[in-house]
N, C-alpha and C positions, 0 to 999 in steps of 0.2 A: 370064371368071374373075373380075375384078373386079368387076363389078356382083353377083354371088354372094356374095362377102365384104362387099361393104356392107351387104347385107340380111339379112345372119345377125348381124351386128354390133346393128346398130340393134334387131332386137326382143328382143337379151338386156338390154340396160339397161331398160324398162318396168315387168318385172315388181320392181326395185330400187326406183323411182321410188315404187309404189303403196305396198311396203310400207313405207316414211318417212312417206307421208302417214295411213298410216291410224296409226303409232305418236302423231306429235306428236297427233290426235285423241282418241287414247285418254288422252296426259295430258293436257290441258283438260278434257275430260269430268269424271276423277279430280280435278284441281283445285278444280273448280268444287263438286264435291260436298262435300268435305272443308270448304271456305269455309261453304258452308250447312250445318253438321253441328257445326261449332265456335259460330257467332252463334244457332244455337238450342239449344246449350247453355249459353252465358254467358246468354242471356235466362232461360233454365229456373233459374239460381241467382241472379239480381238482387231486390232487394228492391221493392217498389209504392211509391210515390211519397207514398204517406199515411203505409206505416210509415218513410221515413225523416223525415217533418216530426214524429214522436213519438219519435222516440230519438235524434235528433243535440240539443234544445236538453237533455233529460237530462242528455247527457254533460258540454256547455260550460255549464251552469247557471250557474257563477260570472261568464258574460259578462256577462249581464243584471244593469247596474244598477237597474233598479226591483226587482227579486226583494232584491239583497245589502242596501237602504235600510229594505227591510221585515222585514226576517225573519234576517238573519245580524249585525246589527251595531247595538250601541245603545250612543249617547251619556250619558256620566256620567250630564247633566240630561234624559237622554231628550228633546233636541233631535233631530229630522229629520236624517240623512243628508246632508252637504253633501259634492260630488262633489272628490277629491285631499284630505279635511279626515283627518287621522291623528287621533282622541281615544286620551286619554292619560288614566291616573290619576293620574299622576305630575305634572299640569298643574293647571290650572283648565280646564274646559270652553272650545273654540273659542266665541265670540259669545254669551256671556251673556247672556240676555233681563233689563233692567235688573229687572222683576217677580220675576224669579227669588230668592228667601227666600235669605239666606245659611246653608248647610248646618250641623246643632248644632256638631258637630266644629269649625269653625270659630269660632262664635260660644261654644264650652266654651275653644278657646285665649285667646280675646282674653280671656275674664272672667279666666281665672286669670293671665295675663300683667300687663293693668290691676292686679288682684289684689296680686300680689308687689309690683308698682311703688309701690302705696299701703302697701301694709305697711312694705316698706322705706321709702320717706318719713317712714312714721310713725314706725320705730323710728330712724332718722336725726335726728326734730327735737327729741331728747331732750337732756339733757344741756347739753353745751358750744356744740351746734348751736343749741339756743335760743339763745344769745346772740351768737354770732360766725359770722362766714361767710370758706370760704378766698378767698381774692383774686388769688393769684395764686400762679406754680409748675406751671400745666398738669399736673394730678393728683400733685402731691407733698405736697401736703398733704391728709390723710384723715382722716375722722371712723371712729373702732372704737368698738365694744362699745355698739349701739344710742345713739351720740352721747356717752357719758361720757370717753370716749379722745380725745386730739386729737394727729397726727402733726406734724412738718414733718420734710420731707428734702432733701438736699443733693447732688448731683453735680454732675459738670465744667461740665455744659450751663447749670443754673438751681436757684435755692435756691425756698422757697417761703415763706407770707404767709399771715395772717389778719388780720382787726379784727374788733371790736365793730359792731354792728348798731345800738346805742345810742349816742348821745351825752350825756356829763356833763356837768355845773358842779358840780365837788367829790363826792367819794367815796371809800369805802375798800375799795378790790379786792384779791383774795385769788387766786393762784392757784397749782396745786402743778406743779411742772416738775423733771421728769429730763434733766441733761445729754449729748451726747453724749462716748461712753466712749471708752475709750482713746486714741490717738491724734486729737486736736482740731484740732491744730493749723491756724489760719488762716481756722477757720470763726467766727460769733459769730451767735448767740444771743440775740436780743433781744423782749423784753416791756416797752412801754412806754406812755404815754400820751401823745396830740400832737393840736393842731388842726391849721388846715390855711393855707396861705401863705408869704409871706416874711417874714410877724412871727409867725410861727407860736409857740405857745407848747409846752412838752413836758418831760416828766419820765420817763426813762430809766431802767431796768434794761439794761445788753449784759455776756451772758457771754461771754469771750474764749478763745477755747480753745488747749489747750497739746499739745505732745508725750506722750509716755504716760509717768506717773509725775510730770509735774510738775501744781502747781494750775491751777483756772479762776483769772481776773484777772474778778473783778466790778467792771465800769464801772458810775457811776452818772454822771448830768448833770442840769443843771438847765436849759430853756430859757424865757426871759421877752422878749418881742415880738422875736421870732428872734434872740434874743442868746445863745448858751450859755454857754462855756467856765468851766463851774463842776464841776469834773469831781473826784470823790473813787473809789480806787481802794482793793480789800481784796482778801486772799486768805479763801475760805472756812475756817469749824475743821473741816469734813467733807469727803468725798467725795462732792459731787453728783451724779457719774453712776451712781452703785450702787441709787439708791432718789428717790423723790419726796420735794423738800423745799417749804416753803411761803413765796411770794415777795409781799409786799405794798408796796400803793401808799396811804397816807394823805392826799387832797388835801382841806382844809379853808378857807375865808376867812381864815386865822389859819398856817394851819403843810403844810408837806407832811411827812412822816417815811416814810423808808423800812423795812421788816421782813424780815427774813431766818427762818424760823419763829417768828414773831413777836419775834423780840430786836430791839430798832432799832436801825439801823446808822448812821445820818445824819437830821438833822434842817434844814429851811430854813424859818426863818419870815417873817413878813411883816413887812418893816421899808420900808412904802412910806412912813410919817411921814419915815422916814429919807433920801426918795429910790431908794430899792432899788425896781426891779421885782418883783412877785411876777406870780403867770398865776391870775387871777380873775374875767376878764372874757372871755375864747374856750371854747367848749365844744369837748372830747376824744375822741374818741375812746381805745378799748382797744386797742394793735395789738403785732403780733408776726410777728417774721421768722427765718427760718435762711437767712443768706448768706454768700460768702466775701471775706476781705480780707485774705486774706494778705501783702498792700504791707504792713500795718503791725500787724494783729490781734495778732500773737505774737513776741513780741522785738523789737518794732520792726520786723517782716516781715523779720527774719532766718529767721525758718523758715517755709519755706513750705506746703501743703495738699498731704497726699499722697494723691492720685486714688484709689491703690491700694486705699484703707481704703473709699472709697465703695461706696455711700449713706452719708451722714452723718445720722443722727436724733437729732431732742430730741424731747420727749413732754408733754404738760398737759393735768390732770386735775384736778378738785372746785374749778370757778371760783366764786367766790363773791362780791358786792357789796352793799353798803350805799351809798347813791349818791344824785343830784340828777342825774332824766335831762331831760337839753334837749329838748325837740319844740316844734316850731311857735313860734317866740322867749321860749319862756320856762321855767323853772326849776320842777320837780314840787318841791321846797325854797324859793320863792319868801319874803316875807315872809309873802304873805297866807295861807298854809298853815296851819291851826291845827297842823296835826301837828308843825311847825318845831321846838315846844318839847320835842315828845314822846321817850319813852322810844326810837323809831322809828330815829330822825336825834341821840340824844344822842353817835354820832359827831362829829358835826359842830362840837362841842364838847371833843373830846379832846384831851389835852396829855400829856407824859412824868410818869410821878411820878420820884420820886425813887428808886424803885426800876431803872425804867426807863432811867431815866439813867446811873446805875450801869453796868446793863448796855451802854449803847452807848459810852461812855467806855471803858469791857475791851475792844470789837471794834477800838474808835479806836484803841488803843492797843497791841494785840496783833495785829491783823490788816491794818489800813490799809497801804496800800504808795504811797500818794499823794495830797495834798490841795492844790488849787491856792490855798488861801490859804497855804500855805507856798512858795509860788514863785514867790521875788523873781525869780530869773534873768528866767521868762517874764515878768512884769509888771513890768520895769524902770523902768514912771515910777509905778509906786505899785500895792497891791495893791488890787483892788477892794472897796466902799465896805462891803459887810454881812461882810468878814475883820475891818478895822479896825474897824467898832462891838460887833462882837461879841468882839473882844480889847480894846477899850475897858473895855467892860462887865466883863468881868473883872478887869480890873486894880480897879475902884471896888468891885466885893465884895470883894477881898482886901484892900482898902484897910479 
């Protein structure tokens, strides 16, 4: 009975055996097909080898730098391509070829630029510029109105300067000057004539300026081998800051006289027979400044420069001279001049008449606020030597 049951056993598992074997057969078969049925259809849709080397640089064209050097990009100067170089119109060209013509555009700026720059020169050396030049004041003194205007100005920081361009030996200079207006105070104002050193000689105009509503204080001085203290002081008859008044210097071998529109105000002659220095031997300069000196300018620099009112301006306008100009050691008025006699230089020969006189005797005496030959105090061991001759002298005419 056993051996029975073994052998019915064993030939029912066979027929199980086969049919697994023949299953996993049929899928590798089916596998294997499907692999080959897929890789011959990706080949069926892939492109040839030729058309991808004509459509792939199509698309990245902009890779190729020789293509973008030639054909997509050009330099201002149609210079070449240079690889990371940005051109720009907003530039000048990368690496200029030195042959390279400078572009019209360029060379139409520079002409009209030069252009203005001469013009203005030109219309600058007119006037007052012909003869004076600013000196000093780092642009506060200005030439207007193609050179016939002349500035100076005044702030906290620095006043400013001009002189003469020329140097004299005697002359009679004219110049019109507006003062500055309303409130002055501390600044001064000066046009005057001076050589140059410690025996320096010089003759003075300084306008002293005041509070608003009160006068200028017109200083005058006199300086002979740097010696001054000859100082005559006036109040003006007008109001100088409203309008141009005309301010003259008469220097002669014989007499200096000052002018105030032509009225003289003060006279100093030559009394060197006397011992008196006179200034006849150093050539002058023209010069003029606007600075401040409020220690002493106004009230005895009780009152001082009020910042607030700045810029401070004066102004001078229609300079005019009759004159003996120095160059190279010697005198255009020389002896040997034939013109010396002439109608030219018959300045050179001018005295007060007695009309003249008249009138600076009314300023002396109406306007004068100060004359150091009336001040004993200052000159306690005697007043100087051309007070007393010239008070001498008077006393022997009225004698």
């Amino acid at each position: 009975m056993h051996m029975h049951r073994s052998s019915s056993s064993s030939s029912s598992c066979l027929p199980s055996l086969c049919s697994l074997h023949t299953f996993i057969g049929l899928a590798v078969i089916l596998c294997v097909y499907f692999t080959l049925q897929t890789s011959i259809s990706l080949q069926d849709k892939s492109l040839p080898s030729e058309q991808i080397k004509t459509v792939l640089p199509s698309s990245l064209e902009f890779l190729q730098p020789q293509r973008l050097q030639s054909k997509n990009i050009r330099l201002v100067d149609q210079q070449p391509f240079r690889p990371y170089e940005i051109p720009s119109t907003d530039q000048p060209p990368p690496y200029p070829k030195p042959e390279t013509p400078t572009p019209k555009t360029t060379t139409t700026t520079k002409t009209t630029t030069t252009t203005t720059t001469t013009t203005t020169e030109t219309e600058v050396l007119g006037g007052l510029a012909e003869d004076f030049v600013i000196t000093w004041g780092d642009h506060r003194g200005k030439f207007h109105e193609n050179g016939s205007l002349l500035t100076l100005s005044l702030d906290k920081h620095s006043g400013s300067g001009f002189e003469s361009k020329n140097k004299y030996l005697f002359a009679r200079i004219d110049m019109k000057i507006k003062l500055i207006p309303n409130n002055s105070a501390g600044t001064v104002t000066t046009f005057y004539m001076s050589s140059n050193g410690t025996t320096h000689d010089e003759i003075d105009f300084e306008f002293l300026g005041n509070t608003t509503g009160q006068p200028y204080t017109l200083h005058t001085n006199i300086y002979c081998q740097g010696k001054g203290n000859r100082e005559q002081q006036f109040y003006l008859w007008f109001d100088p800051t409203t309008d141009f008044h005309s301010y003259s210097i008469l220097w002669t071998p014989s007499r200096i006289v000052f002018f105030v529109d032509d009225t003289p105000i003060r006279e100093f002659k030559n009394m060197e027979s006397f011992g008196v220095p006179f200034p006849n031997k150093q050539p002058m300069r023209i010069i003029s400044s606007l600075w401040n000196a409020d220690d002493w300018a106004t009230q005895g620099g009780k009152v001082h420069t009020d910042w607030s009112k700045a810029p401070f301006v004066a102004s001078f306008r229609d300079f005019s001279a009759s004159s003996c100009v120095w160059a190279f050691g010697s005198s255009s008025c020389d002896g040997s001049d034939p013109e010396l006699m002439g109608s030219e230089n018959g300045w050179l020969r001018e005295e007060l008449d007695s009309k003249s006189l008249e009138k600076m005797k009314w300023v002396q005496k109406n306007h004068m606020t100060y004359n150091y030959c009336n001040d004993k105090l200052r000159f306690h061991e005697g007043l100087p030597k051309e007070c007393t001759i010239r008070r001498s002298k008077r006393g022997r005419q009225r004698q």
